[in-house]
N, C-alpha and C positions, 0 to 999 in steps of 0.2 A: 823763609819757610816757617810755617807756624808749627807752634809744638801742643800738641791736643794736653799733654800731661800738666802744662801751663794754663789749659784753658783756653787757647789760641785757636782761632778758625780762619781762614783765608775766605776774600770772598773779590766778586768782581763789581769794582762799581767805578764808572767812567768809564771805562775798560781799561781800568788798569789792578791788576791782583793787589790786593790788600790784605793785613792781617789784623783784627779786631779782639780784644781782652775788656773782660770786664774787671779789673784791678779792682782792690779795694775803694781806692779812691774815686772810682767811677761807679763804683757801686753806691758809694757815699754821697755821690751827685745823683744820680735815679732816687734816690730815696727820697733827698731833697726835692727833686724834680716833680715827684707823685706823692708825696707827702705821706709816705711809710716811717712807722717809727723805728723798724730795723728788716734787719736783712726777713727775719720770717715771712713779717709782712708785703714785703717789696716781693718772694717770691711766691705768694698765695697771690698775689694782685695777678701777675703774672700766667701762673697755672689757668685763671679763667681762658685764655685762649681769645680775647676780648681787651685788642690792642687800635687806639687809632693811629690814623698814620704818622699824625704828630709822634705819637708816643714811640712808632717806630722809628722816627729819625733821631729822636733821643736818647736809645736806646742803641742805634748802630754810632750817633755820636759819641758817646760814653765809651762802646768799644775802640773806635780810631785813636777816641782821646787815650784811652787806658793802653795803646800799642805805641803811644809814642807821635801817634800825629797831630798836630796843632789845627781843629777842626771847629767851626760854628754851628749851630742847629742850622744856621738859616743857607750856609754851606753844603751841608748835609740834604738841606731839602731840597736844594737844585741839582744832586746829584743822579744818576740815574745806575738802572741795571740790570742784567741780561733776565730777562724774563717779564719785567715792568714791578708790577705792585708784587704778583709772586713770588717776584725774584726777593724782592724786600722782605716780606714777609717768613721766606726760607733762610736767609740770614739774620734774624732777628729769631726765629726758633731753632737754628743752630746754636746760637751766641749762648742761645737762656740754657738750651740744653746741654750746652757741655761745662756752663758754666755753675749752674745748681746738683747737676747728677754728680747723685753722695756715692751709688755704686756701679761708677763709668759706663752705666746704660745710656747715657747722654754722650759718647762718644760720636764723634760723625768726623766724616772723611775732612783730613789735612790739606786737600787741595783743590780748590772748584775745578772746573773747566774751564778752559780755555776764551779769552771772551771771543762773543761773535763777532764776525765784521758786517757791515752794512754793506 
């Protein structure tokens, strides 16, 4: 169960529930990744709203990584999830927003839905 006050979001991909953190350390790898020279910068990059999908696999990698699970980008890009590209894209603007909101307006809900089945 992820804990929002941690930064934690749950999301579904595979279908199977997961929980995604952007830790420092994984913060410290995005940075790296897009060539920010600190955290300001990495989240003005960000704020644009103007992410490719590369960027987005990097970005929910870094979260897996930062929860604990031992993940690849290229792992990451073979994955899938309920919704397709939106579905990604809505977990990648969860991650950022609960992870940069200084006054918990970046809060969002602790538990996806349920995955679908085929």
């Amino acid at each position: 169960m992820p804990n929002a006050r941690r930064g934690e979001i749950a999301a579904v991909l595979d279908g199977r529930v997961r929980v995604l953190v952007l830790t420092l350390g994984a913060l410290a790898e995005l940075e790296s990744a897009f060539g920010a020279d600190d955290l300001m910068a990495l989240a003005t990059r960000f704020e644009t709203g103007r992410l490719s999908a590369r960027d987005a696999a990097r970005i929910i990698a870094a979260g897996l990584n930062g929860a604990g699970e031992s993940v690849t980008l290229a792992e990451v890009e073979r994955m899938r999830a309920d919704g397709g590209a939106a579905g990604f894209a809505r977990i990648v603007a969860d991650l950022l927003a609960i992870t940069f909101a200084a006054d918990g307006a970046g809060q969002v809900p602790a538990s996806p839905p349920p995955p679908q089945r085929a």
